[in-house]
Backbone bond lengths (Angstrom), bond angles and torsions (degrees), N, CA, C in turn:
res aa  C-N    CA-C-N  psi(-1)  N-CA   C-N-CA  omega(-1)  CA-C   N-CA-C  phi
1 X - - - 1.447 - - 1.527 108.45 -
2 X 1.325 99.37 120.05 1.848 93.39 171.22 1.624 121.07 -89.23
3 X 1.111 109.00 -164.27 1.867 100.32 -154.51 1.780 80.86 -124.36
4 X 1.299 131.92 154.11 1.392 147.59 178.90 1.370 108.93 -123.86
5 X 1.266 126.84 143.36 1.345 125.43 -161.48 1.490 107.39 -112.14
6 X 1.274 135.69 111.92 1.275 152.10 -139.51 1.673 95.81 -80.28
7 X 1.362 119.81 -24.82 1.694 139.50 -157.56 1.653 95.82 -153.73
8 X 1.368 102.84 138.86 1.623 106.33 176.56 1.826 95.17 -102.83
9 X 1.435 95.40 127.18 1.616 98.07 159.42 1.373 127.83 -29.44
10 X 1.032 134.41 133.81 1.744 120.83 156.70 1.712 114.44 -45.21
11 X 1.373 106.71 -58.80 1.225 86.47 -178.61 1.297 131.59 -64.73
12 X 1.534 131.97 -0.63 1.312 149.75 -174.46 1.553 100.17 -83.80
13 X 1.011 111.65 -63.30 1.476 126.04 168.88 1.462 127.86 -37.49
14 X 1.561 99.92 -41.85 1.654 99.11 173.02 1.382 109.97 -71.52
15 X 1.738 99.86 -29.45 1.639 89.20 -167.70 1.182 115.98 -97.86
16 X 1.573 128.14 -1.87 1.373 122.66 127.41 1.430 148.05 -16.27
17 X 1.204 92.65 -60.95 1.617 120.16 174.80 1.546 128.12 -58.37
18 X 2.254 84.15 -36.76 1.460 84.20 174.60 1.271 126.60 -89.75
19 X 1.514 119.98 -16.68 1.338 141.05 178.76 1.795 104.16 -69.14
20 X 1.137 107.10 -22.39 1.526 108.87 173.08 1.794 129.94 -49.48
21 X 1.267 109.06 102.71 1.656 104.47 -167.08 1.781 89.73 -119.06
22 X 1.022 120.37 113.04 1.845 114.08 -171.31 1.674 86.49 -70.98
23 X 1.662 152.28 -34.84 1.237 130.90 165.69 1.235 158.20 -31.46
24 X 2.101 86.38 -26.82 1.461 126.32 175.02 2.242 94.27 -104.51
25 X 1.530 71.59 154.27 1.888 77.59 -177.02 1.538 91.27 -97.85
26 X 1.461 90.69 141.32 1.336 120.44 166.62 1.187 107.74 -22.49
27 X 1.892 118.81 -67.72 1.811 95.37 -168.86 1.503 122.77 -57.23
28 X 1.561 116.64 -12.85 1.012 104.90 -170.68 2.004 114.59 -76.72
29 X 1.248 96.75 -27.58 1.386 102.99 165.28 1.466 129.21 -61.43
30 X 1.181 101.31 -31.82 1.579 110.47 -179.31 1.567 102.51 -87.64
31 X 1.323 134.71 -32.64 1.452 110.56 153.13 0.956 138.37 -49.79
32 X 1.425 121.38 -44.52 1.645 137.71 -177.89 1.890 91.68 -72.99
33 X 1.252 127.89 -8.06 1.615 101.46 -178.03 2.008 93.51 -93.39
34 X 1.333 108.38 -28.32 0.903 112.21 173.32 1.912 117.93 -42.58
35 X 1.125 124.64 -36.86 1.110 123.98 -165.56 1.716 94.22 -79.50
36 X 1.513 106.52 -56.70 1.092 134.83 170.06 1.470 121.48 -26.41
37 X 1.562 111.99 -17.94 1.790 122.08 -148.91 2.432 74.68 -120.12
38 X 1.736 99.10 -37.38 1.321 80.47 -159.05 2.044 100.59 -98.95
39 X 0.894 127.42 16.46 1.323 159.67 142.32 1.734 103.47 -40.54
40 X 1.209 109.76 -72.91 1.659 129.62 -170.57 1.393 108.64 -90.43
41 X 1.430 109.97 -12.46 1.694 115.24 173.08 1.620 116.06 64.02
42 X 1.623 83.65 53.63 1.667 79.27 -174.22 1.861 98.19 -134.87
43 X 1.601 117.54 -176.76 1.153 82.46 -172.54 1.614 117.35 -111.28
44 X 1.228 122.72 146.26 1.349 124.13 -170.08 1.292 124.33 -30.70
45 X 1.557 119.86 142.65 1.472 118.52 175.02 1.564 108.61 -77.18
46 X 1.122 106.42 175.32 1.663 118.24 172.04 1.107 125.34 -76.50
47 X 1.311 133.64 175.79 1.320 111.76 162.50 1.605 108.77 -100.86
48 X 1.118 120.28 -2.17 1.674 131.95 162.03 1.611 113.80 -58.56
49 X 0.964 102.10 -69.97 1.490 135.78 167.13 1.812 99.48 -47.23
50 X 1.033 143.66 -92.22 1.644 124.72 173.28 1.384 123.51 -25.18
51 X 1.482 104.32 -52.15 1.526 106.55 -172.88 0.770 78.22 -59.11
52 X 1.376 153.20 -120.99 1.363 163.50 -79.83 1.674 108.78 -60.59
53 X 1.495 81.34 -65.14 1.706 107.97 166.87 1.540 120.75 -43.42
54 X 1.330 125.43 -11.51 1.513 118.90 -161.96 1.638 87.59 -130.86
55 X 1.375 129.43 -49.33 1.552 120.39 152.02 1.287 111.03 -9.93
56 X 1.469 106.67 -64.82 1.758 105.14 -159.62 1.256 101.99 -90.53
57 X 1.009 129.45 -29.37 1.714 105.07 179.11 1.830 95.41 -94.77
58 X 1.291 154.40 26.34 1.292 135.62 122.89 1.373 112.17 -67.96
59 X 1.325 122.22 -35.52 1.932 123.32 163.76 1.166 102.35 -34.29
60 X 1.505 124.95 -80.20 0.988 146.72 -152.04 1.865 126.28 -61.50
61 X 1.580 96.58 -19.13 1.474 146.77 -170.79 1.702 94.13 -75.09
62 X 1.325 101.79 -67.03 1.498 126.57 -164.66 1.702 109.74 -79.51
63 X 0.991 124.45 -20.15 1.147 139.25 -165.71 1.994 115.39 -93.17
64 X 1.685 92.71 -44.70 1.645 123.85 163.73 1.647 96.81 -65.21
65 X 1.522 121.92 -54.42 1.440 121.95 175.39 1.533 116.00 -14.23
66 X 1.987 82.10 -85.28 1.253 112.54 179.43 1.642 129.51 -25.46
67 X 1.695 103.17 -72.09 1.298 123.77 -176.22 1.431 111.45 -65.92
68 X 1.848 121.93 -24.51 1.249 95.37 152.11 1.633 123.10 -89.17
69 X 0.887 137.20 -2.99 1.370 131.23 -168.89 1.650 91.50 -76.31
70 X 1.337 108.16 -34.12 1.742 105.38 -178.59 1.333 117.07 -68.87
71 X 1.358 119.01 -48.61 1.747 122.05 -175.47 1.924 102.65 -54.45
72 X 2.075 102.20 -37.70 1.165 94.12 178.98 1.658 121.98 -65.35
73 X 1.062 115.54 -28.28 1.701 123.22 174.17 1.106 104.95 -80.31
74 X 1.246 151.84 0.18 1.324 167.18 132.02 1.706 117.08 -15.08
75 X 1.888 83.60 -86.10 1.117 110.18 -162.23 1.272 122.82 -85.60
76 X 1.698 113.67 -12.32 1.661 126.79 152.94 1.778 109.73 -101.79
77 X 1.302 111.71 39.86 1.131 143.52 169.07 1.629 109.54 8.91
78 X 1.503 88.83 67.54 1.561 128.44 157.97 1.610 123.16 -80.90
79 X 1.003 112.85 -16.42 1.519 142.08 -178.79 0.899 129.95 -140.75
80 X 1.065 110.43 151.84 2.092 116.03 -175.02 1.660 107.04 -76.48
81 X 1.376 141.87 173.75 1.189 136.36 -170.23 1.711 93.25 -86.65
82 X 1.538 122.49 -34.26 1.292 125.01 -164.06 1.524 112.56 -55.17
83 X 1.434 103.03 -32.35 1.317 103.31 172.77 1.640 139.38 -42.71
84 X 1.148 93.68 -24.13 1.874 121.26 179.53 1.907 103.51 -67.26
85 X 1.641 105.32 -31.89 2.149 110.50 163.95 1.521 90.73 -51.43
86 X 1.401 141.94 -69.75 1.322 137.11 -114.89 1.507 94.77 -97.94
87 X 1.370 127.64 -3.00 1.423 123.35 178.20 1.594 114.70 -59.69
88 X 1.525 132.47 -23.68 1.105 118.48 174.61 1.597 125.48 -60.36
């Protein structure tokens, strides 16, 4: 029986994040953190717990996108300044 980690490390997490390719499917990421979790000797994430985790930072991914693609239409004044309200 293996042990599941109730909280993902920080450092597990970064290197989650970075192993993240949205081209590759999720489980395949969450195996490779698996090695990754027993590497650092800690205990493996879930696969609940990754998805979740890689959802929100592709949100978060897309969102950084966004708000710069806007400052860039901005500032070679492709866009009005008002545009910078609609970023939420």
């Amino acid at each position: 029986m293996y042990s599941a980690a109730p909280r993902l490390e920080r450092d597990l997490v970064e290197i989650i994040i970075r192993l993240d390719d949205p081209s590759v499917p999720i489980a395949e990421t969450y195996r490779r953190s698996r090695k990754h979790a027993a590497d650092l000797d800690i205990p493996r994430p879930s696969y609940e717990c990754v998805r979740q985790l890689l959802h929100d930072a592709r949100r978060q991914r897309a969102r950084r996108k966004e708000a710069r693609a806007t400052l860039i239409d901005i500032v070679v004044y492709h866009r009005p300044v008002d545009d910078l309200t609609r970023l939420d």
